[in-house]
C-alpha positions in Angstrom: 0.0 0.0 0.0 1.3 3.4 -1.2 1.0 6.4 1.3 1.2 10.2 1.1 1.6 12.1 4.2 1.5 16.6 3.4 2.5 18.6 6.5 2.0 22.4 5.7 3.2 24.7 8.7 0.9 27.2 10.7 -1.7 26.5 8.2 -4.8 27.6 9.7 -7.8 24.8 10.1 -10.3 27.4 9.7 -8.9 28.4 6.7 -10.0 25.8 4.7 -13.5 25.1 2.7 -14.1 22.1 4.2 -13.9 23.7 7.7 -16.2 26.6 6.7 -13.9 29.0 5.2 -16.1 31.1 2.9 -13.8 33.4 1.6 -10.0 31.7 0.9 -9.8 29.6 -2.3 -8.6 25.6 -1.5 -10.2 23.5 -4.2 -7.5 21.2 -4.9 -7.6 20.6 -0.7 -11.1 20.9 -0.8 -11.7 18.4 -3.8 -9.4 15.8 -1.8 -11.8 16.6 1.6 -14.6 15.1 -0.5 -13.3 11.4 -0.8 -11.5 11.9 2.6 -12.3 11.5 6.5 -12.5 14.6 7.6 -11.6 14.9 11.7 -13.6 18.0 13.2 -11.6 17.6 16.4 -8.0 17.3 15.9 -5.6 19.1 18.3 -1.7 19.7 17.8 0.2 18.1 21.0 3.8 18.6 21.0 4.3 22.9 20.2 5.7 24.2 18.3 7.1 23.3 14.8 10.0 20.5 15.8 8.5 19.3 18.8 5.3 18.9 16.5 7.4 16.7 13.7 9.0 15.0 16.6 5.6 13.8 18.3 4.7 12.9 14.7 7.7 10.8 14.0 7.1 8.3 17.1 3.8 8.6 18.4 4.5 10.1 21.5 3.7 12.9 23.4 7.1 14.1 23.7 6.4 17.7 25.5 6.7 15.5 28.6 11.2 15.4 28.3 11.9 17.0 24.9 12.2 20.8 23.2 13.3 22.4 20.3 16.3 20.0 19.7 17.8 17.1 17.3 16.3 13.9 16.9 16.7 11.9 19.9 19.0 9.0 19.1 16.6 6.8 21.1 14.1 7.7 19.7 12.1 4.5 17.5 10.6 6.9 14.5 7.9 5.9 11.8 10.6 5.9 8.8 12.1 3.0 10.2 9.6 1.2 11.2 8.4 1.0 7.8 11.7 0.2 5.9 12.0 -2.8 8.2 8.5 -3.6 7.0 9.8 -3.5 3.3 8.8 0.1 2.6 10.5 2.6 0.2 10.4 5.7 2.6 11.0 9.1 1.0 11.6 12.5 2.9 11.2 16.1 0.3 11.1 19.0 2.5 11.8 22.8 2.4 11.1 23.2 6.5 14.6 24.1 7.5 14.4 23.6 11.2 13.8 19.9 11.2 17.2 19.4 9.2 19.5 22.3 9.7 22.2 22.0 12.7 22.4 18.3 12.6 18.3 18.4 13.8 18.1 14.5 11.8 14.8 14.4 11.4 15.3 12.2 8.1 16.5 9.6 9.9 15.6 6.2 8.8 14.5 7.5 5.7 15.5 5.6 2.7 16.0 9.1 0.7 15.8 12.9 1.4 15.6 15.9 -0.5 16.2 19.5 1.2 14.9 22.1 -0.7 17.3 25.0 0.5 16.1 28.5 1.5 13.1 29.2 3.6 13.0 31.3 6.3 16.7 32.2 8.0 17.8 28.9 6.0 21.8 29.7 6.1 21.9 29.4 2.3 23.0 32.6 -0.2 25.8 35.1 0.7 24.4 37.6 -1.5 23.1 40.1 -2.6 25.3 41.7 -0.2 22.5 44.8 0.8 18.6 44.1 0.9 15.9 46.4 0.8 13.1 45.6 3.7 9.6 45.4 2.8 8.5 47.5 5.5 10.1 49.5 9.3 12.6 47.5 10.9 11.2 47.6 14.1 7.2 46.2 12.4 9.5 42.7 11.5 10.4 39.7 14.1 14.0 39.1 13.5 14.5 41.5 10.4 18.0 41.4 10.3 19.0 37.5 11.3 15.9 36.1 9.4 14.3 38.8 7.0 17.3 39.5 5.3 18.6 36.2 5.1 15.5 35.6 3.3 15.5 38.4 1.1 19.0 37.0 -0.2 17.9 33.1 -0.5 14.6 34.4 -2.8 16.7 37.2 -5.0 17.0 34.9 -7.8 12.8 33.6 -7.7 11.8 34.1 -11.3 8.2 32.8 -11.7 5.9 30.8 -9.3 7.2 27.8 -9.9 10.4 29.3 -7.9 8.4 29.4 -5.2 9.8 27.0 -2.0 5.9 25.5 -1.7 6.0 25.0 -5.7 9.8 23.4 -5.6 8.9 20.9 -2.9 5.6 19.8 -4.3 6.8 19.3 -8.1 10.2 17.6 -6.5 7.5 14.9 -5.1 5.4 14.7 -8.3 9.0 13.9 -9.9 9.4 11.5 -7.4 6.2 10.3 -8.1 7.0 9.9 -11.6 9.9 7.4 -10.7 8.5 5.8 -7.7 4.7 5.0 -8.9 5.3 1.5 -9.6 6.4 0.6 -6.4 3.8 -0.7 -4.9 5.0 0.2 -0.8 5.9 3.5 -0.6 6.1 6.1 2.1 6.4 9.9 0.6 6.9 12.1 3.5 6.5 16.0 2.2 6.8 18.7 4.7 6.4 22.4 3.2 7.1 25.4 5.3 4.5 27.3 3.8 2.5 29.2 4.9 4.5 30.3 7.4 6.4 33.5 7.2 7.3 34.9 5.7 4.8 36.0 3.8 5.0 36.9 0.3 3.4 34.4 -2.5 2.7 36.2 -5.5 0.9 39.2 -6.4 -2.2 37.6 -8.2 -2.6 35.8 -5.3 -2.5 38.4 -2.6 -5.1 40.8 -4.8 -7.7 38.2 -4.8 -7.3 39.5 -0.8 -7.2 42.9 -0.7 -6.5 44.2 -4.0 -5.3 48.0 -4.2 -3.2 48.1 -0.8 -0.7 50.5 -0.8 1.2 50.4 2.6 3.8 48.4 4.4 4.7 44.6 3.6 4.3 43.5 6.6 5.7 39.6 5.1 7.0 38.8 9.0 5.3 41.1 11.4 7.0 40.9 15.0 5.1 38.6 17.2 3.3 39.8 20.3 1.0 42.4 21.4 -0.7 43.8 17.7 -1.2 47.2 18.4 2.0 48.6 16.4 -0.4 47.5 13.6 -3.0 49.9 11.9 -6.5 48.2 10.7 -5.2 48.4 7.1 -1.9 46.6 7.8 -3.4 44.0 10.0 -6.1 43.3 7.1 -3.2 43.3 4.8 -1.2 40.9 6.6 -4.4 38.4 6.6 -5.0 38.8 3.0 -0.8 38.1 2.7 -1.1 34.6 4.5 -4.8 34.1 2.6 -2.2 34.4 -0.8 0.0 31.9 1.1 -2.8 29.5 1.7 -4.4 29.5 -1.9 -0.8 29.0 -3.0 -0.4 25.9 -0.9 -3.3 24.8 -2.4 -2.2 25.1 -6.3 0.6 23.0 -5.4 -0.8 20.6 -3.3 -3.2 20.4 -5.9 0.0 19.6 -8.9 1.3 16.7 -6.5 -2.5 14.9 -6.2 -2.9 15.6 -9.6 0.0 13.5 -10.6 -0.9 10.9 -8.7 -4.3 11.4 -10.5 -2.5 11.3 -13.4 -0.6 8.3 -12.6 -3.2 6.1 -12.0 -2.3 5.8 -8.2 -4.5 8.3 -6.5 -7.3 5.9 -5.1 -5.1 3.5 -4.1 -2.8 5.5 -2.0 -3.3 6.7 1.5 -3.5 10.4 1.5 -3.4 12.3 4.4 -2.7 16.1 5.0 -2.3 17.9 7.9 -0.6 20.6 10.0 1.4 21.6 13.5 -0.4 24.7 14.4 -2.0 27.9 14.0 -1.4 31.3 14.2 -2.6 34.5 15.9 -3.8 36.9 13.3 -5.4 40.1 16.4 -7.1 37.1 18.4 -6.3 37.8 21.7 -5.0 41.2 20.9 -1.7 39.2 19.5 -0.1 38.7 16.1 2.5 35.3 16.2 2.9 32.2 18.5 4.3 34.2 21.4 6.1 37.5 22.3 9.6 37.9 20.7 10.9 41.2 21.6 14.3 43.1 22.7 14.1 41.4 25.9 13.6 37.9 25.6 11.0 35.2 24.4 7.6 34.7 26.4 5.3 31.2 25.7 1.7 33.1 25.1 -1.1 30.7 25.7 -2.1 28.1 23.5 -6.3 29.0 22.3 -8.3 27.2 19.7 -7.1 29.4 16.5 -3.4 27.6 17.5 -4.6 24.2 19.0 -7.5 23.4 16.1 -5.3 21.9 13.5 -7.0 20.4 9.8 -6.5 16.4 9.2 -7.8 15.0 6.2 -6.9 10.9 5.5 -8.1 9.5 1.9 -8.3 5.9 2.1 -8.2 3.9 -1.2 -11.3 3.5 -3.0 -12.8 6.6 -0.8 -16.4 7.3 -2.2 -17.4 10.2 -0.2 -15.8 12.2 2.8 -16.7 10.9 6.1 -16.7 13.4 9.1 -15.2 12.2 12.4 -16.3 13.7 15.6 -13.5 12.0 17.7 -10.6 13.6 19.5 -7.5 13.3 18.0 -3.9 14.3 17.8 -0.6 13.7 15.7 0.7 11.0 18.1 -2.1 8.9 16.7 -0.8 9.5 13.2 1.9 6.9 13.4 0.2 4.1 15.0 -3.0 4.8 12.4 -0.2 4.4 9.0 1.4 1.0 10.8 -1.7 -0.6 11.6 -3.1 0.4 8.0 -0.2 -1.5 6.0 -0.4 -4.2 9.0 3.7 -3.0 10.5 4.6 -4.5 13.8 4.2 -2.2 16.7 7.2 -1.3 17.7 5.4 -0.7 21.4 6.9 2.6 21.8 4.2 4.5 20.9 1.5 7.3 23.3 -0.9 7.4 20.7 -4.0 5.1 19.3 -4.5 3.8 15.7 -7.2 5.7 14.0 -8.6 2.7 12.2 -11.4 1.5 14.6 -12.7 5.5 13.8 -12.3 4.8 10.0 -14.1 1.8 9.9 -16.7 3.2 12.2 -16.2 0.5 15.4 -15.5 3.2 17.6 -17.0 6.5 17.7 -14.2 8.3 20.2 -10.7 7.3 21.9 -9.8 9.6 24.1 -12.4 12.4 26.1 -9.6 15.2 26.1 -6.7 16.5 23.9 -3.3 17.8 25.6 -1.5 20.6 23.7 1.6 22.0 24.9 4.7 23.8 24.9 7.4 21.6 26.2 6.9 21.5 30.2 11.0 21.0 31.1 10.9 24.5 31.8 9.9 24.4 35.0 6.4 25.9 36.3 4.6 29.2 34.4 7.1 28.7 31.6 5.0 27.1 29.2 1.5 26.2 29.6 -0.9 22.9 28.1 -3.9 23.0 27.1 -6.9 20.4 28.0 -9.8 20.4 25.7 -12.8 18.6 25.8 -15.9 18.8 23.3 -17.1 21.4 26.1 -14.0 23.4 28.3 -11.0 23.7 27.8 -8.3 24.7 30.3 -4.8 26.5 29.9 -2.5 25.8 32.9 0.9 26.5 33.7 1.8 24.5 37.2 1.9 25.8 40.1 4.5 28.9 41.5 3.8 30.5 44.7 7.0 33.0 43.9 6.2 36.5 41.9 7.7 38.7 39.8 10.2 37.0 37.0 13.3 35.1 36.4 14.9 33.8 33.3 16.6 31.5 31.7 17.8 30.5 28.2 15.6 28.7 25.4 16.0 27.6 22.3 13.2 29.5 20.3 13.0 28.7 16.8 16.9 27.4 16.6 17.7 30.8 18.4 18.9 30.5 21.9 17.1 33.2 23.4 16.7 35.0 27.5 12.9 33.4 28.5 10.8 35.0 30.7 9.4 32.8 33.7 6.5 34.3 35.0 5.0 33.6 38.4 2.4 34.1 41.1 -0.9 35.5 39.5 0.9 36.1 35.6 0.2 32.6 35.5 -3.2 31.8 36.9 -5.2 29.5 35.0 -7.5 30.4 32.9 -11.2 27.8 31.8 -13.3 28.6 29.2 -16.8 27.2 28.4 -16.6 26.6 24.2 -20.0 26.4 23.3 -21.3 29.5 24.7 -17.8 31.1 24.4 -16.1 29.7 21.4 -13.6 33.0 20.6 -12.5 32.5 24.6 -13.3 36.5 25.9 -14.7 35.4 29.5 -12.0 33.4 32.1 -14.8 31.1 34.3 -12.0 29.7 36.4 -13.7 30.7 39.2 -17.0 30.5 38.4 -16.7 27.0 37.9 -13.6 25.9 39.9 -14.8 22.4 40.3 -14.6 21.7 36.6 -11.1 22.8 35.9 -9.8 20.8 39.1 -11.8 17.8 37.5 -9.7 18.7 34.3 -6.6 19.2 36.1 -6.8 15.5 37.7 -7.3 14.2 34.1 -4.3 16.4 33.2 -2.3 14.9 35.8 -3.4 11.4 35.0 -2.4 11.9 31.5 1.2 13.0 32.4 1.5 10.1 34.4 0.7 7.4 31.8 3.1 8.6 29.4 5.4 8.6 31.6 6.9 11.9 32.9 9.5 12.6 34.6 8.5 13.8 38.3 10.8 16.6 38.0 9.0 18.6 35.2 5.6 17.0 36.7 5.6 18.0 40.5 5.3 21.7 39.7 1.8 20.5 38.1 0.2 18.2 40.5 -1.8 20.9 42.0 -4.1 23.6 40.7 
């Protein structure tokens, strides 16, 4: 059995058509949601971007004793599992993080591809001076990242140069090579559309044709109001562009596995690690990067919700699943479909009882986190259920701040530790407050300790460490 697995970055699950998006074009995405199970409750675990590809790689909830960082050595990852299992297994990313600075992550793969230059990807010298899009001080990293990419994209041409384009046509090549094989695993993991921000013109005017300010293509993360109401509309029509964009080419790749005669009898599945804050919250970004440091912002729906779509051979019509699920499950779902051996390593639960329709749920809560090594109020989880969800950060009696040292995004950065009542956790009732305005911790205390029990419990049967979990045995 052939399988397909698309990771896009910080693409947005409520972006989509199938998810209710009534104003971004995804046909290609959207034609492949209507022979596809379609999960209306999937939840990122592991945050952010290489924890995430981490936690998809074995199966395990690895916020518990891992960060930003290589490829455990110990680690048992899908890639391998499946070339002992007689698989061709094929890697063709343009996500730098997850291979730059010896990070591994194509381990066990039979083959790799890298292609070279997104985001501060350490890859052209030149053009020695770049022009910014936009004031220095409006762009996260604009010198380290901003420039650096400015340089690797001076030569684009045409859309086709684009890094989403390059990576999706390198797999339909693949494809073109590889079809007859009849046990394959193609592994494609595109950056895009995360920042920056700039796909091409056509694409952004389909958004908000006529602007005439700033571009905003990598707008510093944290607190939004350095933003005007024209910019911040701009910057939603830029990563609107991004998503249609990742939808032509996502489109070229099923279309030559249309083309080859493979496409309904190959495994198809497409997902993402996160969201992104576009003003929710009063925030732009996945935290606050600024002069002084890095601060973990809490993890809400528009970040935790994450799209899954799996087409099955022979798919008639989409299926919607109402279960809870997360990436860990991801692994054990693709072994238990081309009947691997469980390598018994694995947190999560095969999908397949949901697919077939023996089981309507597996789990009654999700766990989404930044890693929780840090100590307490570093980072906080997230515990959703169909009805609350609560975002908690262990407990610290101290106040005031300390800091340490993170790695943020490859960049080893001061972290701000907040404690005392910067920390208090916050519970939120999601059908009569699904944007999450109103805090009801105290209203309805008795629900987030149950939640917190179950959060504890959790920890515990994955096994971590008591170090990182006796800060968060208590509310």
């Amino acid at each position: 059995m052939r399988i397909i697995l698309i990771v896009s970055d910080t693409f947005r699950r409520d972006h989509l058509g199938c998810y209710g998006n009534n104003w971004i074009s995804t046909p290609h995405l959207d034609r492949l949601a209507e022979s596809s199970f379609i999960f209306d409750h999937a939840y990122t675990g592991s945050f952010p971007t290489v924890p995430h590809r981490a936690e998809l790689m074995t199966g395990r909830f690895v916020f518990s004793y891992y960060d930003w960082a290589p490829l455990p050595v110990n680690e048992v990852v899908l890639a391998e599992v499946l070339g002992e299992a007689g698989y061709i297994t094929m890697m063709i990313a343009d996500t730098p993080h997850i291979l730059q600075d010896g990070y591994h992550f194509d381990r066990g793969f039979s083959g790799w591809q890298w292609i070279r230059g997104q985001e501060n990807d350490r890859y052209m010298t030149d053009p020695i001076e770049v022009e910014l899009p936009c004031a220095a001080q409006k762009l996260r990293q604009p010198d380290r990242t901003v420039r650096q990419y400015l340089r690797n994209v001076s030569q684009r041409a045409e859309e086709s140069d684009y890094f989403v384009a390059q990576t999706m046509s390198a797999a339909a090549r693949w494809l073109e090579r590889n079809y007859k094989c009849e046990k394959f695993f193609l592994y494609v993991d595109t950056f895009d559309p995360h920042e920056p921000w700039d796909p091409p013109r056509w694409y952004v005017d389909l958004y908000d044709k006529g602007y005439e300010g700033e571009e905003i293509i990598y707008p510093a993360y944290g607190p939004c109001n350095y933003l005007s109401a024209a910019e911040l509309k701009h910057i939603r029509a830029l990563y609107a562009g991004e998503v249609t964009l990742v939808d032509r080419w996502v489109g070229h790749l099923l279309w030559k596995a249309e083309d080859l005669g493979i496409l309904e009898d190959t495994i198809i599945i497409f997902t993402s690690d996160h969201g992104f804050y576009f003003g929710e919250h009063d925030l732009i970004g996945k935290g606050i990067i600024d002069e002084n440091g890095f601060e973990a912002v809490p993890l809400y729906m528009e970040m935790v919700r994450i799209p899954l779509l799996i087409h099955l051979p022979h798919a008639q019509k989409f299926r919607r699943i109402d279960a809870i699920v997360q990436p860990a499950d991801l692994m054990p779902t693709i072994l238990e479909l081309v009947s691997a051996e469980d390598p018994g390593t694995m947190h999560g639960e095969s999908l397949l009882s949901l697919l077939r329709g023996e089981k309507r749920s597996l789990r009654e809560h999700a766990v989404s986190s930044w890693p929780i090594i840090h100590g307490p109020g570093a980072r906080r989880s997230t515990i959703t259920t169909r009805e609350w969800t609560l975002i908690y950060g262990g407990r610290w009696v101290g106040s005031g701040e300390t800091a340490e040292t993170a790695l943020v995004d490859s960049i080893r950065r001061r972290e701000r530790l907040k404690g005392g009542s910067d920390v208090r956790p916050e519970l939120y009732h999601l059908p009569s407050d699904p944007e999450q305005c109103e805090n009801v911790f105290d209203k309805h205390r008795g629900v987030a300790e149950q939640l917190h029990r179950e959060y504890v419990q959790f920890l515990e049967s994955i096994g971590t460490p008591e170090e990182h979990l006796r800060y968060r045995r208590e509310l």
